[in-house]
C-alpha positions as CSV (number, residue, x, y, z in Angstrom):
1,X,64.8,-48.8,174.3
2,X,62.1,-46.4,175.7
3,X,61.9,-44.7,179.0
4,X,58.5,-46.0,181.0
5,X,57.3,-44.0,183.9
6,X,56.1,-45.7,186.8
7,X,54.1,-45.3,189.9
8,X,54.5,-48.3,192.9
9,X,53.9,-49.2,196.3
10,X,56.4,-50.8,198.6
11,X,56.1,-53.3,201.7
12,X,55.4,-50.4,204.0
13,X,52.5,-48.5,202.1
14,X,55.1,-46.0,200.9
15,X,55.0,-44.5,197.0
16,X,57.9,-44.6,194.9
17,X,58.2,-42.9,191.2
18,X,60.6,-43.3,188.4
19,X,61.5,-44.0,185.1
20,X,63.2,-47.2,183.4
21,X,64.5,-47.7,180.0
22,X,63.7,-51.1,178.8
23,X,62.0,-52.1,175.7
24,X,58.4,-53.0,176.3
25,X,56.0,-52.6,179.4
26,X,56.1,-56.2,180.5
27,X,59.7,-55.6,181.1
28,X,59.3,-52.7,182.9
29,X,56.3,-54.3,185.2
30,X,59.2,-57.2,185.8
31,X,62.1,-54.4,187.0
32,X,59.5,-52.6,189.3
33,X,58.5,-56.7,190.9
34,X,62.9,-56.8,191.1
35,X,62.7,-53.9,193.1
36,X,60.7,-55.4,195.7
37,X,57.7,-52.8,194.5
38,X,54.0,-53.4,193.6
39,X,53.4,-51.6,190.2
40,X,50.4,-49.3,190.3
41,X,51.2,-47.5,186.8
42,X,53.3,-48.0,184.1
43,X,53.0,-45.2,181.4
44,X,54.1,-45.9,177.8
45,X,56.4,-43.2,176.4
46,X,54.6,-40.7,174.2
47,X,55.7,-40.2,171.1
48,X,58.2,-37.5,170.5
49,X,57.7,-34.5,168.6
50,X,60.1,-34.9,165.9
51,X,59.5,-34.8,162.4
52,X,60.3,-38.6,161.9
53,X,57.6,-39.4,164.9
54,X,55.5,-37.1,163.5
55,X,55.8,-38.0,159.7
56,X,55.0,-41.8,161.4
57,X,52.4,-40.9,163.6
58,X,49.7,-42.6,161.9
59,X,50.8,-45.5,161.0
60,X,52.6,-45.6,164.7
61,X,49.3,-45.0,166.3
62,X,47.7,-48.0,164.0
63,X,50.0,-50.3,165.4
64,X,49.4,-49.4,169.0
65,X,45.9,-50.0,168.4
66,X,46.5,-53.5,167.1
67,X,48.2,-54.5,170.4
68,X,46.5,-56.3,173.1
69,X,48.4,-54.3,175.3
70,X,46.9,-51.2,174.3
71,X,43.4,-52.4,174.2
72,X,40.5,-51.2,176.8
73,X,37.6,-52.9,177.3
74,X,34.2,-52.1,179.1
75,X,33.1,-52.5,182.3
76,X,29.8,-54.9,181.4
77,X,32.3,-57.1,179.2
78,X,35.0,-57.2,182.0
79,X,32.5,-58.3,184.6
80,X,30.4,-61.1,182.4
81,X,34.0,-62.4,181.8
82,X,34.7,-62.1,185.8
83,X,31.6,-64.0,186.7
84,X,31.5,-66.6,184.2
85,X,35.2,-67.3,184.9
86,X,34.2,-68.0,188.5
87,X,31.9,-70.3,187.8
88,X,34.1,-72.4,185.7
89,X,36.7,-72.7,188.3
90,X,33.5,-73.4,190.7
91,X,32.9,-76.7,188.2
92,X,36.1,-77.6,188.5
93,X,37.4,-76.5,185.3
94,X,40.8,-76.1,185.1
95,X,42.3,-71.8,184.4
96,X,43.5,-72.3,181.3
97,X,40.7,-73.9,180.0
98,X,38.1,-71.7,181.3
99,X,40.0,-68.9,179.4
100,X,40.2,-70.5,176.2
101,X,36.6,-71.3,176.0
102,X,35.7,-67.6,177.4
103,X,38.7,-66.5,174.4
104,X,36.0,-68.6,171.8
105,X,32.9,-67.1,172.9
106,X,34.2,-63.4,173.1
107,X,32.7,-61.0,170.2
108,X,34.8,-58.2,171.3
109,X,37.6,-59.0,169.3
110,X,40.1,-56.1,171.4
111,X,39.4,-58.3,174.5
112,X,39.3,-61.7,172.5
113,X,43.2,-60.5,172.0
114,X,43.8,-60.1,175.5
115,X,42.3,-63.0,176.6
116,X,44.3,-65.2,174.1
117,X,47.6,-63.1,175.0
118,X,46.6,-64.2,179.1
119,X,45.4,-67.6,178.2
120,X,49.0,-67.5,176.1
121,X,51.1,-66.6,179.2
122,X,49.2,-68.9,182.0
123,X,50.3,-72.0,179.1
124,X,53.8,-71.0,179.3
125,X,53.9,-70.9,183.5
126,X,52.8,-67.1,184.2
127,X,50.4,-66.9,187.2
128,X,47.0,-65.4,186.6
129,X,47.9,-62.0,188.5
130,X,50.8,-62.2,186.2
131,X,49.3,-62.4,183.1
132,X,46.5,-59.9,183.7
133,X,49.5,-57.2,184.7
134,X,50.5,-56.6,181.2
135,X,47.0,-54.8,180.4
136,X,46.3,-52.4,182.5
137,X,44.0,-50.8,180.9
138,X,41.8,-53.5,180.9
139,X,42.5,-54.7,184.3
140,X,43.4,-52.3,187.0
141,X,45.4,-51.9,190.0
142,X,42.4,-53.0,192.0
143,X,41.8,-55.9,189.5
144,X,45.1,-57.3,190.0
145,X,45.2,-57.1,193.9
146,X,42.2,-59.1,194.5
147,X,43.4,-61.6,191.6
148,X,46.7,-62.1,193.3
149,X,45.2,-62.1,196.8
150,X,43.1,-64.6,195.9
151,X,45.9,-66.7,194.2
152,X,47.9,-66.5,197.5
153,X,45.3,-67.6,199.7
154,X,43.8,-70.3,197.6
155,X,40.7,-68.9,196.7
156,X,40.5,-67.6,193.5
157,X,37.2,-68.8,192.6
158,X,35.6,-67.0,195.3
159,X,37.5,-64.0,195.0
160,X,36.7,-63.3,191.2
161,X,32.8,-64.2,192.4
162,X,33.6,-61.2,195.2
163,X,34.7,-58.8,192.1
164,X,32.5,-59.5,189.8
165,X,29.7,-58.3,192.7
166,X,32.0,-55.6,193.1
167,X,32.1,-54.2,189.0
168,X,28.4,-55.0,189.3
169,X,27.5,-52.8,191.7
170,X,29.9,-50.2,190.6
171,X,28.6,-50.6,186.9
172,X,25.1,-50.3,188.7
173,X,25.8,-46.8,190.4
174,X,27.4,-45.4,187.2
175,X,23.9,-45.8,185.6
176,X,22.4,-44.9,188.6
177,X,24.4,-41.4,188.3
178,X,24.0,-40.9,184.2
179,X,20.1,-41.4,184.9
180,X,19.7,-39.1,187.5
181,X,21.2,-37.1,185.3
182,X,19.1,-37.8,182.3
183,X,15.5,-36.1,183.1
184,X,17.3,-32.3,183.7
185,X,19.4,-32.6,180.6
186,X,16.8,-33.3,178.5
187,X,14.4,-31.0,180.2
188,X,17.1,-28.4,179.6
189,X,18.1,-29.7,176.1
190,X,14.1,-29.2,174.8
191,X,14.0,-25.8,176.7
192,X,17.1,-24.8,174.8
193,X,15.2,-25.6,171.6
194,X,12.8,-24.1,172.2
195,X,13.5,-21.1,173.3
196,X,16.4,-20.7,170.0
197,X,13.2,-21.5,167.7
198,X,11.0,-18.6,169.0
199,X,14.1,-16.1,169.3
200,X,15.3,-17.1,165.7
201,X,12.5,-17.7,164.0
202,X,9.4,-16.5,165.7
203,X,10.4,-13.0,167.4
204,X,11.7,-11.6,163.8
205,X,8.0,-11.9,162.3
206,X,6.7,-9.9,165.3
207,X,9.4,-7.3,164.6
208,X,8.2,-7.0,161.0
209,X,4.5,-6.5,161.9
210,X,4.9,-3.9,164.9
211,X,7.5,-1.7,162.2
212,X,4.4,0.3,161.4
213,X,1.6,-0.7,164.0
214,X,2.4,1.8,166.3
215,X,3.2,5.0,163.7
216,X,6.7,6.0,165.7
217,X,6.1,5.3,169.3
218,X,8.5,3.6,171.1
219,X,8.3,0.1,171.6
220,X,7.8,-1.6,175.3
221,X,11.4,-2.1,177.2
222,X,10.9,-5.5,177.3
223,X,9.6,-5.9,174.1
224,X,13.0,-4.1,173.0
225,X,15.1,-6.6,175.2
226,X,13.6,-9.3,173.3
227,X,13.9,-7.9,169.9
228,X,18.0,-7.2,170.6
229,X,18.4,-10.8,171.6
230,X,17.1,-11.9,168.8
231,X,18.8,-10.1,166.8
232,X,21.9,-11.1,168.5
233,X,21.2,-14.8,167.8
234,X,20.0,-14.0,164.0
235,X,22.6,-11.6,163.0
236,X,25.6,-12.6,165.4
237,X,24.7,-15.9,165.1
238,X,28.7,-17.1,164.3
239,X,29.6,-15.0,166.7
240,X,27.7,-16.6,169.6
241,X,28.4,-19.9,168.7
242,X,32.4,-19.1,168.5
243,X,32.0,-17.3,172.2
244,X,30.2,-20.4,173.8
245,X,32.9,-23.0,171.8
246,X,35.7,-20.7,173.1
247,X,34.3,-20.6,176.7
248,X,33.9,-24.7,176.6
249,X,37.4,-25.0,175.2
250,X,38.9,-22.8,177.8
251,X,36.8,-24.7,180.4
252,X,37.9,-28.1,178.8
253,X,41.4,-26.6,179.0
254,X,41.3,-25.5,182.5
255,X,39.6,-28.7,183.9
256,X,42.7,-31.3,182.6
257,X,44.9,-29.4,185.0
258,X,45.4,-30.4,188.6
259,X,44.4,-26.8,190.0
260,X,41.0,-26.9,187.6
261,X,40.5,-30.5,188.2
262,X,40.5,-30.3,192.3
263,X,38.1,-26.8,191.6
264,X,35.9,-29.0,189.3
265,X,35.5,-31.8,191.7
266,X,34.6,-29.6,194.7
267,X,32.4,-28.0,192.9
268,X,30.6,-31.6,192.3
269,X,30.3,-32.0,195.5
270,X,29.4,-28.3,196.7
271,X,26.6,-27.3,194.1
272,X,23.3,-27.8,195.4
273,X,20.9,-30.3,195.1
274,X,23.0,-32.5,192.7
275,X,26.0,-32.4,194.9
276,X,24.7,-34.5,197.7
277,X,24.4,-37.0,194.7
278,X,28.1,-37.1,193.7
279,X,28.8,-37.2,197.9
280,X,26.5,-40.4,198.0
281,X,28.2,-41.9,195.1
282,X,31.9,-41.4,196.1
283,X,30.9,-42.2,199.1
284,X,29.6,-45.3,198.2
285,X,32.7,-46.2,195.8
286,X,35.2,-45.4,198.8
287,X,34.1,-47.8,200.9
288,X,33.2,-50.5,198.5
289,X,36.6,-50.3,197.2
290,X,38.3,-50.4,200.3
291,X,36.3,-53.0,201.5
292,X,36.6,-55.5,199.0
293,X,40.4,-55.0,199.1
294,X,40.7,-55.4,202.8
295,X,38.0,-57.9,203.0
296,X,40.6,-60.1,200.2
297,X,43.5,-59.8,202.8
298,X,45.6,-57.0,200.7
299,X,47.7,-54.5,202.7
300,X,45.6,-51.4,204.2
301,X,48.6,-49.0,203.4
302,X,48.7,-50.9,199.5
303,X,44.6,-50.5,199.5
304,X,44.6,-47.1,200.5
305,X,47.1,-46.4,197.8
306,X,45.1,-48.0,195.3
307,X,41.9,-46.3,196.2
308,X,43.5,-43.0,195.9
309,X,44.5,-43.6,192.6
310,X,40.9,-45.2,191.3
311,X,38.6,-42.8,193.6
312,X,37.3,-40.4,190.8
313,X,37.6,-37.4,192.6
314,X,40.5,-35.7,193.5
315,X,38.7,-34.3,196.8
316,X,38.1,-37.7,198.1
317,X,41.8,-39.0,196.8
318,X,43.1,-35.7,198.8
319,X,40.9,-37.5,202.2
320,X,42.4,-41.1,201.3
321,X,46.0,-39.5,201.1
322,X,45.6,-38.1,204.4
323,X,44.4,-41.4,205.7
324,X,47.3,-43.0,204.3
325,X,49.5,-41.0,205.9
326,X,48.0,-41.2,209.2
327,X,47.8,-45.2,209.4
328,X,51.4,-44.8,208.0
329,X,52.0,-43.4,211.7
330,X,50.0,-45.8,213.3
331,X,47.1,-43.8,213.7
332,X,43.5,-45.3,213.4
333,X,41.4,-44.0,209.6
334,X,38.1,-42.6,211.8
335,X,39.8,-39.5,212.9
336,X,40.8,-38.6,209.3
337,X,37.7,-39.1,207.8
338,X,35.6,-37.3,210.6
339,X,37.9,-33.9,210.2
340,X,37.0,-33.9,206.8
341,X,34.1,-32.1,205.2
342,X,33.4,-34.7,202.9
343,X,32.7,-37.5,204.6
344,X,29.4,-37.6,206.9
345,X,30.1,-38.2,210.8
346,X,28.2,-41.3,210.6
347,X,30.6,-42.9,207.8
348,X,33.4,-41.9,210.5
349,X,31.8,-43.3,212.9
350,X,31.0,-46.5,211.8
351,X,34.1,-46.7,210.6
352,X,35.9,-46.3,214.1
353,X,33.3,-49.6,215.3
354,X,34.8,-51.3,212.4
355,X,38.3,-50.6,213.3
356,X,37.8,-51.3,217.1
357,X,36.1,-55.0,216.5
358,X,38.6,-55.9,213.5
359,X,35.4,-56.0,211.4
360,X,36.7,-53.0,209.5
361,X,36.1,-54.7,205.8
362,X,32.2,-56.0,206.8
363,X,32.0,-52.1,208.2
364,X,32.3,-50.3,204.9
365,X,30.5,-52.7,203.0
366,X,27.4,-51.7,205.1
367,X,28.5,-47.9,204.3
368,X,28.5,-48.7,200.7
369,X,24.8,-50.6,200.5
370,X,23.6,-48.0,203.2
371,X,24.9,-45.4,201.0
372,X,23.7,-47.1,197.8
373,X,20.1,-47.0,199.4
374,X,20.0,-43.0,200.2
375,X,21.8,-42.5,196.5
376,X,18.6,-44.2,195.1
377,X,16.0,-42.3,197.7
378,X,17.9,-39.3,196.7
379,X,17.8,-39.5,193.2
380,X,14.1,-40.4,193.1
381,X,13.4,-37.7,195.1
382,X,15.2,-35.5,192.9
383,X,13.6,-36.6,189.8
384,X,10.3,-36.1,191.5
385,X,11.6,-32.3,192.9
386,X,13.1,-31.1,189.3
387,X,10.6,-32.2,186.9
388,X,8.0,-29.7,188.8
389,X,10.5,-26.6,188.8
390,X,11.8,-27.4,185.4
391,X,8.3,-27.3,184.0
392,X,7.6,-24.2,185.4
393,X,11.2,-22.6,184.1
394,X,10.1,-23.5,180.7
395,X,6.9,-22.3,181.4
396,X,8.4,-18.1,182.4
397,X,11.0,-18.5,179.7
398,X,8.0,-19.1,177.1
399,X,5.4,-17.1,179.0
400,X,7.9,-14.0,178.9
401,X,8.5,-13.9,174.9
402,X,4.6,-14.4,174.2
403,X,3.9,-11.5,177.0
404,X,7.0,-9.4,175.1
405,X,5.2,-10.1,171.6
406,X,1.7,-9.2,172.9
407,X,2.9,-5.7,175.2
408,X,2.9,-3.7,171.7
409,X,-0.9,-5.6,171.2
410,X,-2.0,-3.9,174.5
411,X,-0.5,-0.7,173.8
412,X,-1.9,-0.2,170.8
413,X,-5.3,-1.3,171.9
414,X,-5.0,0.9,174.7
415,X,-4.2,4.1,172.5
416,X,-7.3,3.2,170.6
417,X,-10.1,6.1,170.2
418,X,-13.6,4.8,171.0
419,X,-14.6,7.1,168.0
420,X,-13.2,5.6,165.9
421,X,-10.5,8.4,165.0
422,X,-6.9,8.0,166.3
């Protein structure tokens, strides 16, 4: 027996936490159903820090990684899968065939497992929703909702259609986000490069020639400056490099708890001009997730719940668990949203249309294109705004070493005797 941890939602929205001893996850996913509960997580025990587990560890960990169960999968693979099952069930192909074909064609041989483990458990009578609940690290909370909301209404084949636009356009703004990104980190990267090949190799040569060029007069401050960096970097060199990997560690360290985490996330969406990036984006995945949930008929309280846990930031998740709370009580989700400082009056108030003509899941779908759109405007216009500044960074961070090295030059030419005689 093992002790699984588990997070659920009941029939009213509200979150229960515990622990069960039974001895595998599918078991636990079936007591947490018993208990008229939705499973949200189910946590494997870790391995205990005995010398036995310890001794085992390896070979333990070997094991885990052959299981289905432990497998994860990417997003691209989980979606082609997601939209090609949809069209087979559009043709009128029957579930488990569809998955056995789509088992055949898979090259990922982690998710050809699970898909022969699902296609395993639909053959023996398990429902799709069912089957797909004993990997959730392939298919989430969110996954399994729409699956089993489509199941109860009949309309599975245009539901998985619905998700598959959904990882699409999440999968979209995820490279949308890493290629805004791009441009400054390399900018910043080649900067970096160049600036440690001129302080480590460059600068030292200069030192060498101005020893004796100016027969015991004092260097230029800046010219010193430069000389002590480098070196710093030359002669320090272990040194610096253990400061910066202790500082990343610590950072690293810091960042996996909740208190560093929550700092980390505000400061996403507080630093200027990338942070009204990461607000467009979670932004953008709030409302698409919450959308596509309600739009599929599941629960608000149970889609609130499952958009806390799958936001991304814990800010936002903070805003969703207010909301929560407050349809909990029977209030309306504007007024939530509006006192908050992350989302933008306008999402609040198209929000509180939404909710007043019951077309609340149609509402935040046009938050999350509209919100798409100015995360694309925004990026381009970033892209256009930093390559410009970053260029001219580069350009004082390089000017100012070659005016360093040349101060001495001046001086020297300066102390000159138009005689010829010093």
């Amino acid at each position: 027996m093992a002790s699984y941890r588990y997070v659920a939602v009941g029939p009213d929205g509200v979150e229960s936490r515990g622990a069960l001893d039974v001895p595998s996850q599918m078991e636990a996913i079936r007591r947490v159903r018993e208990m008229g509960l939705f499973p949200v997580q189910i946590k494997a025990p870790a391995i205990g820090g005995g010398s036995v587990a310890r001794r085992h560890l390896g070979e333990r960990s070997a094991i885990f990684s052959a299981r289905p169960e432990r497998a994860r999968v990417k997003t691209t693979r989980l979606m082609v899968f997601t939209r090609q099952l949809a069209t087979m069930l559009g043709a009128g192909m029957s579930l488990l065939r569809a998955l056995r074909i789509l088992e055949e064609q898979e090259e990922s041989r982690p998710f050809k497992a699970v898909l022969r483990e699902v296609g395993a458990r639909v053959e023996n009578g398990s429902s799709f929703s069912e089957a797909l609940s004993g990997f959730p690290r392939v298919f989430n909370a969110l996954y399994l909702n729409l699956v089993r909301a489509g199941e109860t209404g009949g309309a599975l084949e245009g539901t998985l259609a619905q998700l598959s636009g959904f990882l699409e356009k999440s999968q979209q703004l995820r490279g949308k986000i890493k290629a805004a990104m791009f441009y400054p980190c390399s900018v910043l990267a080649v900067a970096a490069g160049v600036l440690g090949i001129l302080i480590v190799f460059v600068v030292p040569r200069f030192e060498r020639v101005f020893d004796g060029l100016l027969e015991g007069r004092p260097l230029p401050a800046f010219t010193r400056f430069i000389f002590e960096v480098s070196n710093l970097m030359v002669h320090r060199l272990p040194l610096v490099v253990s400061t910066v990997a202790a500082v990343v560690f610590v950072l690293m360290i810091v960042s996996r708890t909740r208190a560093g985490a929550i700092w980390c996330d505000r400061a996403k969406l507080g630093v200027p001009v990338l942070g009204p990036l990461f607000r467009k984006a979670a932004i953008s995945k709030f409302a698409r997730t919450l959308g596509t949930l309600a739009g599929n008929g599941v629960p608000i309280l149970q889609a609130l719940t499952i958009v806390k846990e799958t936001t991304g930031n814990l800010i936002v998740s903070q805003v969703v668990a207010g909301v929560h709370d407050g349809v909990k009580q029977g209030d309306p989700i504007a007024p939530v949203l509006r006192n908050s400082r992350v989302f933008p009056p306008m999402v609040a108030g198209m929000v509180d249309v939404g909710e007043q003509t019951g077309a609340l899941p149609e509402m935040l779908m046009k938050v999350a294109d509209t919100y798409d759109d100015e995360f694309d405007n925004a990026a381009k216009g970033l892209t256009s705004l930093l390559e410009p500044i970053l260029i001219v960074i580069l350009a004082i961070i390089v000017g100012s070493i070659v005016i360093a090295m040349f101060l001495p030059l001046i001086t020297v030419v300066m102390n000159l005797d138009p005689s010829g005689s010093r």
